[in-house]
N, CA, C and O of each residue as an XYZ file, in Angstrom:
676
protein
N     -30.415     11.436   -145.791
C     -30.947     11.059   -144.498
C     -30.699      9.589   -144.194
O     -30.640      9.244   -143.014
N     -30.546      8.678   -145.188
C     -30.892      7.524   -145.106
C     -29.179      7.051   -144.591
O     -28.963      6.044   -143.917
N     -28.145      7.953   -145.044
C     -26.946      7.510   -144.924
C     -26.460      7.870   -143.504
O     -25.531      7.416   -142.836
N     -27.259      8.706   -143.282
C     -26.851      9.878   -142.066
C     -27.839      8.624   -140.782
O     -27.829      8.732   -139.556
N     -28.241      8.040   -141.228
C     -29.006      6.790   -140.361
C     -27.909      5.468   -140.399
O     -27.680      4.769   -139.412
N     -27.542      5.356   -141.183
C     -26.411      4.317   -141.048
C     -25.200      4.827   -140.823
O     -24.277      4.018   -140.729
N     -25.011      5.749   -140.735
C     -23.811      6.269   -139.637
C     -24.317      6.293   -138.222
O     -23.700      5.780   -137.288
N     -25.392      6.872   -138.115
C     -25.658      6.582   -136.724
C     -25.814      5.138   -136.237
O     -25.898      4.879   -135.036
N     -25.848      4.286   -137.112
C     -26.089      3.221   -136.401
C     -24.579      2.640   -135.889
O     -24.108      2.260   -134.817
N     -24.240      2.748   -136.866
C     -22.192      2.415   -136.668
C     -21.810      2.982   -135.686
O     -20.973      2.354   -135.037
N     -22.106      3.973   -135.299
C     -21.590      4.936   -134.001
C     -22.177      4.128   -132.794
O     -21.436      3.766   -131.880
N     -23.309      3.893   -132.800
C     -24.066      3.184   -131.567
C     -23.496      1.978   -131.763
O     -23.707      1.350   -130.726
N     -23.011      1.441   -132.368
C     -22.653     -0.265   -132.583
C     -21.397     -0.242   -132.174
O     -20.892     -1.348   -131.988
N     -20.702      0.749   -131.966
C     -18.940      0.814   -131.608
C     -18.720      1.608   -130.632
O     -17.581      1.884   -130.257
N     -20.111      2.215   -129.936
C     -19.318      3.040   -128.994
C     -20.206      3.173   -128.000
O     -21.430      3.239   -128.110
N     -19.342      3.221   -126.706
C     -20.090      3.311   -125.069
C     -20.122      4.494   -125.340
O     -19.324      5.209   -125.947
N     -21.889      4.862   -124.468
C     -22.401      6.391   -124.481
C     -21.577      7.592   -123.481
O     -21.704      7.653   -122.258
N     -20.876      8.341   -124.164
C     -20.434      9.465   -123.536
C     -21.022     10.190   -122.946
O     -22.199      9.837   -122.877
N     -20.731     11.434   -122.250
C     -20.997     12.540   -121.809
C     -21.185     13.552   -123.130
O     -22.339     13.939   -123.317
N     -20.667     13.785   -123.600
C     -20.843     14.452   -125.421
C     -21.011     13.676   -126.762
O     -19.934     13.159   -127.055
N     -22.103     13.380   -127.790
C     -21.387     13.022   -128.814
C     -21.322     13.811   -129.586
O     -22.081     14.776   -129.507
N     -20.281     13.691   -130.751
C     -19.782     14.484   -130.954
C     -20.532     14.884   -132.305
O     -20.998     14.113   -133.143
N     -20.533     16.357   -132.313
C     -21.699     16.886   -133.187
C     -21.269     16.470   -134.931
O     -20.317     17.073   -135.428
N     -21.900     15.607   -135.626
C     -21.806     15.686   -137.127
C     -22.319     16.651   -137.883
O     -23.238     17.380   -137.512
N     -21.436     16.746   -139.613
C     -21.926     17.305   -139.972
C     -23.014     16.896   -141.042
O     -22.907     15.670   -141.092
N     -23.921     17.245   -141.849
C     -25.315     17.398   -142.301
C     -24.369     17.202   -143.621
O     -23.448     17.968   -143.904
N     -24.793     15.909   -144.478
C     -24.497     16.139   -145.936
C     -26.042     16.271   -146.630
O     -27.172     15.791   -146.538
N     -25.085     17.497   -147.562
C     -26.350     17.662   -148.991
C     -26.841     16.559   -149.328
O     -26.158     15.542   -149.455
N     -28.048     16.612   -149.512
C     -28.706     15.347   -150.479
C     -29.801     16.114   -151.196
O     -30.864     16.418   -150.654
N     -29.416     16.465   -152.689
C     -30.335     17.114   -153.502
C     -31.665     16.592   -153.234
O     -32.665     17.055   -152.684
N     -31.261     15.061   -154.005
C     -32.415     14.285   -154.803
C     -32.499     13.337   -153.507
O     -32.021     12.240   -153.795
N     -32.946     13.392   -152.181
C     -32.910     11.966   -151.621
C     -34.442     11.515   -151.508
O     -35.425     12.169   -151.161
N     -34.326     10.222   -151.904
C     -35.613      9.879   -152.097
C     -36.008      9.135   -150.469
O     -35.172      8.457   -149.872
N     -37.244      9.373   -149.980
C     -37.697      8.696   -148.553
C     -38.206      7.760   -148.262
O     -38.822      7.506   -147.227
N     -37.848      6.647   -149.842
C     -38.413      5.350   -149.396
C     -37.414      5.137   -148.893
O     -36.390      5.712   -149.264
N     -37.426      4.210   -147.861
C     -36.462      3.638   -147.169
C     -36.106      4.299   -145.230
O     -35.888      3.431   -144.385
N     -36.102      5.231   -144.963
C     -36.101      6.124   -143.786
C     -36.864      6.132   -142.740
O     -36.514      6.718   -141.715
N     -37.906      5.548   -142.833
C     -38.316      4.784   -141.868
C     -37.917      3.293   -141.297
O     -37.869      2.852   -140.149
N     -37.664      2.734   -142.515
C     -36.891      1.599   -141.305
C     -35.856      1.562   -141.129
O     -35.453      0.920   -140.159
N     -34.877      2.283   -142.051
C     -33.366      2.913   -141.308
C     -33.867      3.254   -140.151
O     -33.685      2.206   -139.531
N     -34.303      3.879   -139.512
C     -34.416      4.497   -138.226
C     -35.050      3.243   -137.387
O     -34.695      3.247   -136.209
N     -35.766      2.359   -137.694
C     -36.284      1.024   -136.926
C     -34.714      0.453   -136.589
O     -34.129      0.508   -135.507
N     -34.211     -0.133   -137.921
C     -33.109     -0.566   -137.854
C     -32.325      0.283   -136.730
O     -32.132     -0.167   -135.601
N     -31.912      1.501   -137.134
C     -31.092      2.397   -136.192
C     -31.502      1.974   -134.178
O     -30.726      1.622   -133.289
N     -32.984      2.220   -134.140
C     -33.528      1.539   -132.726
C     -33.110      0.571   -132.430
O     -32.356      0.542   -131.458
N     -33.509     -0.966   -133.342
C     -32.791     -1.931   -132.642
C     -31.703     -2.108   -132.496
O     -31.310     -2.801   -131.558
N     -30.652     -1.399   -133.599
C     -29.268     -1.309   -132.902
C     -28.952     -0.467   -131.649
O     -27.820     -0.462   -131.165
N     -30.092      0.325   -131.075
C     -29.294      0.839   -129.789
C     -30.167      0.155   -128.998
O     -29.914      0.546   -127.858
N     -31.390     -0.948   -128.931
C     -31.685     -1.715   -128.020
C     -30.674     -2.398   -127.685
O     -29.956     -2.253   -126.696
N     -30.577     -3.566   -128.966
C     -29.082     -4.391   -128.617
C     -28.169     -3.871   -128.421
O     -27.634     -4.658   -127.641
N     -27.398     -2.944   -128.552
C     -26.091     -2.284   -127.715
C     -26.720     -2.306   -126.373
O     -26.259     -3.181   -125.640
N     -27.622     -1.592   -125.883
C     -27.445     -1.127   -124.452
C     -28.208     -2.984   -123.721
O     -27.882     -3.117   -122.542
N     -28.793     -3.825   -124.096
C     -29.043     -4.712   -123.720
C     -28.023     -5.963   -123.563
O     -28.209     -6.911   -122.801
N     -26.809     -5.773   -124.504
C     -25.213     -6.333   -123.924
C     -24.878     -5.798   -122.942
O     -24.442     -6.438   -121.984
N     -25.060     -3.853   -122.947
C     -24.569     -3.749   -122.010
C     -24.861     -3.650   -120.864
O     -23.912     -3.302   -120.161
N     -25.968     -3.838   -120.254
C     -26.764     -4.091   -119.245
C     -26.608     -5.793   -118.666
O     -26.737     -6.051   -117.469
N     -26.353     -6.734   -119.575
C     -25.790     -8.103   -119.044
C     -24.715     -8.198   -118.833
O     -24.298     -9.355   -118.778
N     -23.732     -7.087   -118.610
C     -22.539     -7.016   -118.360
C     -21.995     -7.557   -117.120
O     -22.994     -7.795   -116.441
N     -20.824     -7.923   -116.366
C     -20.889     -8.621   -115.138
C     -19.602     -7.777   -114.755
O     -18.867     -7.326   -115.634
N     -19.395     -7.609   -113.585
C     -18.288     -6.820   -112.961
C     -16.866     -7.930   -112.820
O     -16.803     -9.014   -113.401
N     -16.029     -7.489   -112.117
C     -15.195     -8.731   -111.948
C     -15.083    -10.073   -110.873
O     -14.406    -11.090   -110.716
N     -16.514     -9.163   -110.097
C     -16.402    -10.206   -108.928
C     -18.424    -10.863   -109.111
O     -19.381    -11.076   -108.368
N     -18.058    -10.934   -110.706
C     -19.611    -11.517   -111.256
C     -20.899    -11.251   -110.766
O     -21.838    -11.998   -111.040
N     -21.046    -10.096   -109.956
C     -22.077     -9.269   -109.939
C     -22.613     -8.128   -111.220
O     -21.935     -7.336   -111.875
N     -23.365     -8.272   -111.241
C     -24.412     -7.181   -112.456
C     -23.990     -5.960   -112.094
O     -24.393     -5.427   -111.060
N     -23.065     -5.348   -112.983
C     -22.206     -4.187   -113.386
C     -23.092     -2.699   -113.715
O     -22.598     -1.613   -113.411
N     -24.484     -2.814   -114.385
C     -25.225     -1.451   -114.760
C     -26.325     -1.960   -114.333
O     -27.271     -1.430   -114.915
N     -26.752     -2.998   -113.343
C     -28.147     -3.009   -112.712
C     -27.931     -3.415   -111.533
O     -27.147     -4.284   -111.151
N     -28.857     -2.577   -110.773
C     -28.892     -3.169   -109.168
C     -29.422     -4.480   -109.302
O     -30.409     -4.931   -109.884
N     -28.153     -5.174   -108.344
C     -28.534     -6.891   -108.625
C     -29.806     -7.150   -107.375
O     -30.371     -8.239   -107.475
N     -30.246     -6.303   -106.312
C     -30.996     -6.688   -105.939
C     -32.486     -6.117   -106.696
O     -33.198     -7.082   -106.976
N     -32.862     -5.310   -106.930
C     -34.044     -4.908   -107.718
C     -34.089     -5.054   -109.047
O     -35.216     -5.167   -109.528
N     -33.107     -5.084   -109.823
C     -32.879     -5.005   -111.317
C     -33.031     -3.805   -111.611
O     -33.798     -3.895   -112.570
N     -32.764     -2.328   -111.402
C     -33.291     -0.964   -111.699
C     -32.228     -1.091   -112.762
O     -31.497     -2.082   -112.772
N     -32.114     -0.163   -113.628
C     -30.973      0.333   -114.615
C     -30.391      1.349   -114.048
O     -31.034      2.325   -113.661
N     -28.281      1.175   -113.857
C     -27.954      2.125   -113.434
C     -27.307      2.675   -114.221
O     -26.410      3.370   -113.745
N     -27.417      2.644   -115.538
C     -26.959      3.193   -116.495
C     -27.790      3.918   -117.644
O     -28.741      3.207   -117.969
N     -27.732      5.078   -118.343
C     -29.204      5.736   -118.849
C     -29.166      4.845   -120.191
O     -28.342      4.438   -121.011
N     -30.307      4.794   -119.974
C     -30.648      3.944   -121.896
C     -30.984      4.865   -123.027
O     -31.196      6.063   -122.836
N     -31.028      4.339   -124.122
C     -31.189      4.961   -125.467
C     -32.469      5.734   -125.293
O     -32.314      6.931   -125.534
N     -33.610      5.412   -124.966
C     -35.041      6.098   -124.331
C     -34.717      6.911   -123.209
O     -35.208      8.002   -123.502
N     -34.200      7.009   -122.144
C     -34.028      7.852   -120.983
C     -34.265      9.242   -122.127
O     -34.281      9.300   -123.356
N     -34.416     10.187   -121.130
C     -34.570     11.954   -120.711
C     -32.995     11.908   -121.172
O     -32.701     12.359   -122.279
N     -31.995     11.363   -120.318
C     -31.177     12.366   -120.194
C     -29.806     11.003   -121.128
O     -28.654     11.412   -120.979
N     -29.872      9.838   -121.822
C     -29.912      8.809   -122.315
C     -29.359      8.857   -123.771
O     -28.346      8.362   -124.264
N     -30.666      9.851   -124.454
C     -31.141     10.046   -125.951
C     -29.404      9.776   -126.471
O     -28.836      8.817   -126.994
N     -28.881     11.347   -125.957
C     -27.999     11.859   -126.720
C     -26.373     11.477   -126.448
O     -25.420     11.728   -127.185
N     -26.380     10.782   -125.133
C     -25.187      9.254   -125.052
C     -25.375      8.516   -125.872
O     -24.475      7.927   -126.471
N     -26.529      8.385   -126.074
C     -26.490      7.673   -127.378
C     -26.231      7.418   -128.856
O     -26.073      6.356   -129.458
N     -26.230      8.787   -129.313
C     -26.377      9.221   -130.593
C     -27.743      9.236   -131.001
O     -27.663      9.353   -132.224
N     -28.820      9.190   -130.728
C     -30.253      9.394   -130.637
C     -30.574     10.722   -131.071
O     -29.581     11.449   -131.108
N     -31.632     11.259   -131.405
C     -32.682     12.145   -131.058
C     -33.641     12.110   -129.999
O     -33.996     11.127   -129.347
N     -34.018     13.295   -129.904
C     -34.729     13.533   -129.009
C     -35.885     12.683   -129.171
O     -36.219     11.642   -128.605
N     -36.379     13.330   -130.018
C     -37.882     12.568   -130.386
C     -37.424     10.986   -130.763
O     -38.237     10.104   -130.486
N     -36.390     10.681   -131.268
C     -36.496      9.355   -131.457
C     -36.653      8.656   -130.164
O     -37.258      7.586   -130.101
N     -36.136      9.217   -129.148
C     -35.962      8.360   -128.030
C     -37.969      8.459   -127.597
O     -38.720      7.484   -127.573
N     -38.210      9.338   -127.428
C     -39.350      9.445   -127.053
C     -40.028      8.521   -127.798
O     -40.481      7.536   -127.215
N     -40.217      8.679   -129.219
C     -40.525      7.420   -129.914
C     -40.587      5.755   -129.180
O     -41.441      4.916   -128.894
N     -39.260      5.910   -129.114
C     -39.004      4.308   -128.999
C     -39.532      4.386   -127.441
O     -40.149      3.357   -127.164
N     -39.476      5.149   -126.546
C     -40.053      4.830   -125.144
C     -41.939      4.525   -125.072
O     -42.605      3.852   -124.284
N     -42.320      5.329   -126.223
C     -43.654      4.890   -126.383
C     -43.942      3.368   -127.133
O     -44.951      2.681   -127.290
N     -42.693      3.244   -127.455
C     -43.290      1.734   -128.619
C     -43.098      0.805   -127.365
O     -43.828     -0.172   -127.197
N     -42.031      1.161   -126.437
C     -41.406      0.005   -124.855
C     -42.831      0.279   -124.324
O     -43.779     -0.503   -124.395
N     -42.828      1.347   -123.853
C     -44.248      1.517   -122.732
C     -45.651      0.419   -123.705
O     -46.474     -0.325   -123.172
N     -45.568      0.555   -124.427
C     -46.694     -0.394   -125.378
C     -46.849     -1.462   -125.067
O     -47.877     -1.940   -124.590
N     -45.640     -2.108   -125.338
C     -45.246     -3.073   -125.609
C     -45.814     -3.759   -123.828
O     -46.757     -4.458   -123.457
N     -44.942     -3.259   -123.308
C     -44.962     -3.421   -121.532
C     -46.461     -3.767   -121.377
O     -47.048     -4.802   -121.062
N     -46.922     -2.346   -121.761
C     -48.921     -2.721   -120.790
C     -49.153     -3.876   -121.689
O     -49.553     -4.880   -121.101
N     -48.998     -3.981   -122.978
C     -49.825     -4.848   -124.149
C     -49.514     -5.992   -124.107
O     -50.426     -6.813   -124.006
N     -48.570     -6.308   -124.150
C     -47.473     -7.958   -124.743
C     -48.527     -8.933   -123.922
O     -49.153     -8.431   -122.988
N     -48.675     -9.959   -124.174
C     -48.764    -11.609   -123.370
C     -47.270    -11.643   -123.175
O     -47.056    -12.000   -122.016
N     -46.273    -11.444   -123.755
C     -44.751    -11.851   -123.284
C     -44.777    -11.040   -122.380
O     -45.508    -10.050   -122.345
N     -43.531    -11.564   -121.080
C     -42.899    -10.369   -120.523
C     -42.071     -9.395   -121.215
O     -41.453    -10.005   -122.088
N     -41.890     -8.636   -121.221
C     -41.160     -7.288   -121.530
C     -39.842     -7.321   -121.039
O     -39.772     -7.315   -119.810
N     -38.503     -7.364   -121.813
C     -37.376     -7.225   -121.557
C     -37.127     -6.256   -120.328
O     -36.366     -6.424   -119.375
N     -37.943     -5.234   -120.597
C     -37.416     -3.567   -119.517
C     -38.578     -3.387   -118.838
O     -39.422     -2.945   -119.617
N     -38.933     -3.505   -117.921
C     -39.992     -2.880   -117.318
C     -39.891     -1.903   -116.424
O     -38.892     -1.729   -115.725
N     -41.167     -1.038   -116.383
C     -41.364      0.624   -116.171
C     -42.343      0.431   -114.969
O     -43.252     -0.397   -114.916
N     -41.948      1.471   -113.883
C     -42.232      1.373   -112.431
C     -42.926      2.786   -112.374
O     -42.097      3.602   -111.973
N     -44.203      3.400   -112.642
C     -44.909      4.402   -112.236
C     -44.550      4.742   -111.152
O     -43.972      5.828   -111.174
N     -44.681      4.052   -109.693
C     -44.205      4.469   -108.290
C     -43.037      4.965   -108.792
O     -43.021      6.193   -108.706
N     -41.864      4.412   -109.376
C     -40.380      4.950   -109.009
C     -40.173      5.647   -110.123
O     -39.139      6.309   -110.223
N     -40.889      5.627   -110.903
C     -40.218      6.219   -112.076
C     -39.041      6.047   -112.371
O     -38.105      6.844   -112.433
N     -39.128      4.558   -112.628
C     -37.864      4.173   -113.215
C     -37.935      2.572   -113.770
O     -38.588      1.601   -113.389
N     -36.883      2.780   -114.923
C     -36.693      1.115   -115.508
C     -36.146      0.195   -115.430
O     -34.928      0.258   -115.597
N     -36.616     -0.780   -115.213
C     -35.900     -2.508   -114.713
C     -35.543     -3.371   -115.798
O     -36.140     -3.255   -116.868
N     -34.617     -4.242   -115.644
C     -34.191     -5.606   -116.028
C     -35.157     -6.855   -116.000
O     -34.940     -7.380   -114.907
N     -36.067     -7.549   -116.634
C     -36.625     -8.692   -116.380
C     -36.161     -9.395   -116.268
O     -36.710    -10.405   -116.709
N     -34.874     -9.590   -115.662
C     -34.145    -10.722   -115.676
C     -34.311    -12.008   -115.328
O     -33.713    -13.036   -115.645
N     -35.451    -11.727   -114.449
C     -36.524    -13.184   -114.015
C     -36.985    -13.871   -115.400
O     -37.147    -15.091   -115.425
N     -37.202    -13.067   -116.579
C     -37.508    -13.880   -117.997
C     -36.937    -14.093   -118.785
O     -37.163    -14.862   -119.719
N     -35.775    -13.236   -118.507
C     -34.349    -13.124   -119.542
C     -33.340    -13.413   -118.762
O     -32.573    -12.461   -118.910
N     -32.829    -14.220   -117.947
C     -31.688    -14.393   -116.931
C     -30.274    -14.481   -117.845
O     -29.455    -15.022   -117.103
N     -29.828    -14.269   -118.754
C     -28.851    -14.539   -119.890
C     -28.935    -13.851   -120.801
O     -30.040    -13.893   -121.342
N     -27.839    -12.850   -121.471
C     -27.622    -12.150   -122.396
C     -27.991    -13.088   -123.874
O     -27.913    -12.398   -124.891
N     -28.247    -14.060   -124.025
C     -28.293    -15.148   -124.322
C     -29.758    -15.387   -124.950
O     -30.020    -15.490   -126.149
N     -30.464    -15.438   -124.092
C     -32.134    -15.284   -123.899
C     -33.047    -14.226   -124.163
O     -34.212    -14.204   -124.560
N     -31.654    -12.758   -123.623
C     -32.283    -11.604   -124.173
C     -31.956    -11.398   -125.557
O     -32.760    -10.694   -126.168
N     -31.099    -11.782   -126.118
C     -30.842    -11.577   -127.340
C     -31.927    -12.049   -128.355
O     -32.231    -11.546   -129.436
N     -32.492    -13.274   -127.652
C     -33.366    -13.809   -128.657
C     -34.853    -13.140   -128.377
O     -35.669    -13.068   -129.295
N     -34.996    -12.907   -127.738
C     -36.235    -11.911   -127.552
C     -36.077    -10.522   -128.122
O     -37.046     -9.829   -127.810
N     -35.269     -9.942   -128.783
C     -34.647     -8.914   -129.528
C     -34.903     -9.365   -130.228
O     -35.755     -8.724   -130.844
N     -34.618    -10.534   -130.788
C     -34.635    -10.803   -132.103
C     -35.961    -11.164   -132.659
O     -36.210    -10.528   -133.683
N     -36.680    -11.807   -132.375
C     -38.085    -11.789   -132.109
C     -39.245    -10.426   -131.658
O     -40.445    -10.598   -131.874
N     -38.967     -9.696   -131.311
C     -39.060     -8.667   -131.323
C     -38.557     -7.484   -131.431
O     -38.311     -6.705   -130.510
N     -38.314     -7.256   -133.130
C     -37.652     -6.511   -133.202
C     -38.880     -4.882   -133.843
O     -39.918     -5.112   -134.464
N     -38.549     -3.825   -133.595
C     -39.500     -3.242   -133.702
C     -39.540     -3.058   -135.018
O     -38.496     -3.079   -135.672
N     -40.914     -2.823   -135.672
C     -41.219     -3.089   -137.471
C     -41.344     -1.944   -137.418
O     -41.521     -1.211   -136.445
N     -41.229     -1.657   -138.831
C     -41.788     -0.425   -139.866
C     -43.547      0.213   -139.202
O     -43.800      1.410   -139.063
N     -44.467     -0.848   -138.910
C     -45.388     -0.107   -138.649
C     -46.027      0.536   -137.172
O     -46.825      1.398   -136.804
N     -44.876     -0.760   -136.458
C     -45.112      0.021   -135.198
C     -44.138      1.421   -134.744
O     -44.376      2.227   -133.845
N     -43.140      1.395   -135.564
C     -42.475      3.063   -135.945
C     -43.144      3.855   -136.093
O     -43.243      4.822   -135.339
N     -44.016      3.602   -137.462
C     -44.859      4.599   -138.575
C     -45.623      5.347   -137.425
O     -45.896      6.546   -137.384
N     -45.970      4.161   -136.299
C     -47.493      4.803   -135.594
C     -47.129      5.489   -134.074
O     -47.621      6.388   -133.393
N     -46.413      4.898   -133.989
C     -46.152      5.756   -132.432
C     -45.189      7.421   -133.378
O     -45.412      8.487   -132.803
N     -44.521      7.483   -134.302
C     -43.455      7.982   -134.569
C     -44.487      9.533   -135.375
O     -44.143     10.714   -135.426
N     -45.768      8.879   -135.890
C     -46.676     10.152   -136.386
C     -47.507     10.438   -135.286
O     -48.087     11.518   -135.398
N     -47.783      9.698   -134.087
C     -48.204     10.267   -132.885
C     -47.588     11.460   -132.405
O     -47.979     12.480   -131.837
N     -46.602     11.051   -132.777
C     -45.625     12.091   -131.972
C     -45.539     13.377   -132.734
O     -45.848     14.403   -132.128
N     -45.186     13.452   -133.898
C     -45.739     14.550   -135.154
C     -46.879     15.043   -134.805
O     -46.887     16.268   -134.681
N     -48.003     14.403   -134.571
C     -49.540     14.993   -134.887
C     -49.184     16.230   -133.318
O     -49.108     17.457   -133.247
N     -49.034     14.986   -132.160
C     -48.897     16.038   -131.160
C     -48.057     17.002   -131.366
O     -48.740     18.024   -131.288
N     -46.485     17.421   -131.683
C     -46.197     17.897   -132.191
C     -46.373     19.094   -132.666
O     -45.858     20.072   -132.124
N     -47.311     19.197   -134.011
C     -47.841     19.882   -134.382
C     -49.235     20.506   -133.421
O     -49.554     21.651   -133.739
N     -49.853     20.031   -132.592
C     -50.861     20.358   -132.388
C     -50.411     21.349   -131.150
O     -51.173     22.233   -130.760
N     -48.954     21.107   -130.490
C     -48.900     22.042   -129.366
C     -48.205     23.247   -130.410
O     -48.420     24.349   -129.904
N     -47.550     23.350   -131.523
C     -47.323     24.529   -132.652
C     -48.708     25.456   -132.524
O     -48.759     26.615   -132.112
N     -49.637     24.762   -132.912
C     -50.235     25.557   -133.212
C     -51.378     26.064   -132.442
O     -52.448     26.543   -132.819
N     -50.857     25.828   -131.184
C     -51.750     25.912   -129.746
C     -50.608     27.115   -128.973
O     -50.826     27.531   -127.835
């Protein structure tokens, strides 16, 4: 599992999200032990934050903002969290859901502004670019916030408990 996480991360680190990715296959792992697999998968997240957060500071050729409406900042490109996003990505399902609950957190909770912010009316996600005006600036707020092991652990068994609880409902 743990290897099958660092392939995914290589894939997200080298490649713009398709329309298909392309299905891998599952290696045996008799003996794999699960220390470690949770923050492969942290790790794995912030590598598809930072991918899609280069590519969202992207600039066209006539230096307008290329995947965000330059007048609102909306995202016009699906992110690693989107519905329909996950699996351009190389994601899971639930991972994405995951990581959209650790963003949505983050958003209501932080004293910082929030790199992405989430619009209830529109149902849809923005650029802070008013706090991050530079790929530059956002990078370092990535880096500084990068998501840990325990804020994984907890949104990531939220999601399990519910999970399980609509199984057995």
């Amino acid at each position: 599992m743990i290897s099958e996480l660092i392939d995914r991360k290589v894939l997200i680190r080298g490649s713009s999200p398709t329309a298909h990715v392309r299905q891998r296959l599952q290696q045996a792992a008799t003996d794999l032990n699960r220390a470690g697999l949770l923050q492969a998968q942290c790790e794995l997240m912030n590598e598809a934050l930072c991918r899609f957060t280069t590519m969202v500071y992207q600039r066209d050729t006539d230096g307008t903002w290329a995947n965000i409406d330059a007048r609102t900042g909306r995202l016009l490109v699906c992110a690693p969290w989107g519905n329909s996003g996950w699996k351009r990505w190389g994601l899971r399902q639930w991972e994405a859901v995951v990581l959209r609950a650790v963003l949505m957190s983050r958003f209501k909770e932080s004293t910082r502004p929030p790199l992405f912010d989430y619009s209830d009316h529109t149902k849809s996600w923005y650029l802070n670019a008013n706090s991050y005006p530079t790929l530059d600036v956002a990078q370092t707020y990535l880096e500084r916030s990068t998501i840990a092991l325990g804020e994984w652990r907890q949104y990531g068994d939220a999601y399990h408990q519910k999970a399980i609880e609509r199984k057995q409902n």
